[in-house]
C-alpha positions in Angstrom: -14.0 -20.0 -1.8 -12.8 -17.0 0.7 -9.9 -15.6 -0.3 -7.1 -15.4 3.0 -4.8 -12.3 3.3 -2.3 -12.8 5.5 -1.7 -9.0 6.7 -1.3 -6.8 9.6 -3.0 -2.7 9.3 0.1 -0.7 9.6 1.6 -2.2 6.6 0.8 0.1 3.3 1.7 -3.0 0.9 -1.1 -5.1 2.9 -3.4 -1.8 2.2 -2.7 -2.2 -1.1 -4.0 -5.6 -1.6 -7.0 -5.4 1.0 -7.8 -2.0 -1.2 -8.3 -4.0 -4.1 -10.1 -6.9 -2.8 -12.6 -4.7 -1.0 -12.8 -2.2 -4.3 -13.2 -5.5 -6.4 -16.1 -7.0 -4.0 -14.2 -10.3 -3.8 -14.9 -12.4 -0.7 -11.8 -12.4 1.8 -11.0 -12.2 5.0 -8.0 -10.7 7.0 -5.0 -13.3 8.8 -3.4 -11.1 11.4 0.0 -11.5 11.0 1.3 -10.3 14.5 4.5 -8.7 12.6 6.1 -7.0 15.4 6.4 -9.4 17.7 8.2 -11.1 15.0 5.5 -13.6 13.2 6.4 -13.1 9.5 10.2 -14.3 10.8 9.0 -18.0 11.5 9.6 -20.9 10.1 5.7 -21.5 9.5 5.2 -18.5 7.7 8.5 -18.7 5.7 6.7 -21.9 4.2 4.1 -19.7 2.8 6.3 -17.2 2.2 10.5 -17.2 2.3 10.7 -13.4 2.1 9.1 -13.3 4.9 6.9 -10.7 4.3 3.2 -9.5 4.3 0.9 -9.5 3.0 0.8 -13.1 1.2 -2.9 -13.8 -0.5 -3.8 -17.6 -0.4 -6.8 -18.3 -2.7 -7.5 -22.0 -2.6 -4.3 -23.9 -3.7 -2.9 -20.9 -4.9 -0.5 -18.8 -2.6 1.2 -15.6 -3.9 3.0 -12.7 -2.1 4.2 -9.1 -2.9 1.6 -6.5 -3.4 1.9 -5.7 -6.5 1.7 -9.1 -7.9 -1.2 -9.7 -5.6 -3.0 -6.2 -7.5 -2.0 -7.8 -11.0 -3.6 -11.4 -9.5 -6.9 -9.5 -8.7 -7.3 -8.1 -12.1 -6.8 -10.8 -13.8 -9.5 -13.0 -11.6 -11.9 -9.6 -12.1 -11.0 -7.7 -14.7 -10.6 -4.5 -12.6 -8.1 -2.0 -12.2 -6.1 -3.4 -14.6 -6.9 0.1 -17.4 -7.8 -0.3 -20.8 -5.6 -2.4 -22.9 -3.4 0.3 -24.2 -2.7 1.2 -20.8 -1.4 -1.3 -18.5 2.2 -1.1 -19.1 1.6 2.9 -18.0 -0.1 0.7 -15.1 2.7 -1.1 -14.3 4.8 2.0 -15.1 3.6 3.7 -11.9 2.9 0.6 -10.0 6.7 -0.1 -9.9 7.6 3.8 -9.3 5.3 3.4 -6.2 7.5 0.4 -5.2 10.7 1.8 -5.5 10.4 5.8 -5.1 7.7 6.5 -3.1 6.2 3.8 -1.1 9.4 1.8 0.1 10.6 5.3 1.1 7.1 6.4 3.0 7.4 3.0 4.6 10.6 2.9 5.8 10.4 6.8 7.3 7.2 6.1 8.8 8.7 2.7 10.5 11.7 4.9 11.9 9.6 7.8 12.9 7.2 5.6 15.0 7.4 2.5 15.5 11.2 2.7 16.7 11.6 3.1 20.4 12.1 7.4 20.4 15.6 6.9 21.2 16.8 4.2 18.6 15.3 7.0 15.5 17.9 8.1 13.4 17.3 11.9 12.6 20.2 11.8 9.8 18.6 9.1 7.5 15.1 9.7 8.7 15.8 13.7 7.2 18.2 12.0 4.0 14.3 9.6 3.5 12.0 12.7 3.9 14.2 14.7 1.2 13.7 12.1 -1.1 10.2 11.3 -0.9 9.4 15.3 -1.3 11.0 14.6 -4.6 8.5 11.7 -5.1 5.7 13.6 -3.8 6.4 16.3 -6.2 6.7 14.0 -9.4 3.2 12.7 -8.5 1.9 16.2 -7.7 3.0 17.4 -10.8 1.9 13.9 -12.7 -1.6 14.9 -11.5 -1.8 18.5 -12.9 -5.7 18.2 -14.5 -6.2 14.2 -13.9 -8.7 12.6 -11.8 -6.4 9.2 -12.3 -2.9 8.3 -12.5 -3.6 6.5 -15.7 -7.0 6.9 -17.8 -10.2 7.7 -16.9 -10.7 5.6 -14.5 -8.8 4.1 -10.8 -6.4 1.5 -12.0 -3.5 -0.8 -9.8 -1.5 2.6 -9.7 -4.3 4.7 -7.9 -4.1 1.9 -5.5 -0.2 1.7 -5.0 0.6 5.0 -4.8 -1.7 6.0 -2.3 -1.2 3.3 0.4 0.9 5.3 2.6 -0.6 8.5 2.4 -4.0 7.5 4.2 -2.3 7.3 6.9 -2.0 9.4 10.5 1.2 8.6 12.2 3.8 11.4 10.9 6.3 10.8 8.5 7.1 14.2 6.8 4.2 14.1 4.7 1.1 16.6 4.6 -1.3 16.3 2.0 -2.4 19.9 2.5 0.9 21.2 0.5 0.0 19.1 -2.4 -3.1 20.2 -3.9 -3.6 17.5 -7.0 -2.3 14.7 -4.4 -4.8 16.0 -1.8 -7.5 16.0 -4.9 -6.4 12.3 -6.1 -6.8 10.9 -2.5 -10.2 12.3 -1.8 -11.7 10.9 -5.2 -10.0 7.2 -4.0 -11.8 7.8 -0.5 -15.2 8.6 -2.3 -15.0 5.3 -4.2 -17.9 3.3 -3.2 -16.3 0.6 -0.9 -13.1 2.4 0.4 -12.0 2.2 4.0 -9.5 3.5 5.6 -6.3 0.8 6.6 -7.1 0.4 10.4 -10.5 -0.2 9.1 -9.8 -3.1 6.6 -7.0 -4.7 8.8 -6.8 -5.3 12.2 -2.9 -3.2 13.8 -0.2 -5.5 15.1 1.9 -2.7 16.9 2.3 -3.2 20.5 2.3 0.2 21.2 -1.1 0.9 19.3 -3.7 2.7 20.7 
């Protein structure tokens, strides 16, 4: 049975689950959620999901939302990503890092910096959300000193959590360029056999998009 993600392409938690479903070869297929005209706010979807939020996986019977859970949901059905079994609370570890320091953060900026009418942006938190995250990306910079991965040898859930928001082009203080283990990290995700880039897995939902 084809799994259904309900998701839009701007979103970096939807990229996190289409990431894994597409690195794990599962058979799925994309639900637009039309998110900024205000779809993930209505009734209907609050019965799949009441915190109204994408992206929400629906595999049979079986309905789940929040990213991260969706990652763990993945492994489980395929056994990938998930580390070696010494390793997935360090897994889990950075996954919920991502969540809270680093890609709530990038998501929020990146939501002010763009997708705000130019006018409504608020230069005060959106310069308060940049310091922060430089602290973030500097933790993961320096976490990366002499490691292809996050955790282990190989890409795990936190590979594909923390670098959601950092695929993509619409400015939000962060330049990949100043942050050479980063900038080494996210081209060995992006060489993975199967990777595409987030406007590429999921269709974009903002009406301003090009």
């Amino acid at each position: 049975m084809t799994i259904k993600l309900h998701c839009f392409g701007e979103s970096g938690n939807a990229y996190k689950a289409t990431l894994a479903l597409e690195l794990a070869g599962l058979d799925w297929e994309v639900v637009k959620v039309n998110f900024f005209a205000g779809a993930a706010r209505t009734d209907e979807f609050r019965q799949q999901n009441v915190m109204a939020e994408a992206p929400v996986l629906v595999d049979g019977d079986f309905t789940l939302s929040q990213s991260g859970a969706i990652q763990q949901y993945i492994t489980d059905k395929t056994g990938k990503f998930g580390g070696e079994l010494d390793e997935k609370y360090e897994v889990l570890r950075w996954v919920l890092w991502d969540n809270h320091k680093l890609s709530s953060q990038a998501g929020m900026t990146r939501f002010l910096m763009n997708f705000l009418p130019e006018e409504k942006r608020p230069a005060q938190v959106i310069s308060f959300m940049q310091s922060r995250l430089a602290s973030a990306y500097k933790t993961l910079n320096t976490h990366l000193d002499g490691r292809d991965w996050i955790v282990g040898r190989n890409v795990t859930n936190a590979d594909l959590s923390c670098c959601s928001y950092l695929y993509y082009p619409e400015p939000f203080g962060f330049d990949r360029t100043e942050f050479p283990n980063i900038d080494r990290w996210l081209t060995n995700i992006s060489d993975l056999d199967g990777w595409k880039h987030p406007y590429d897995l999921m269709p974009r939902a903002f009406l301003g998009a090009s």
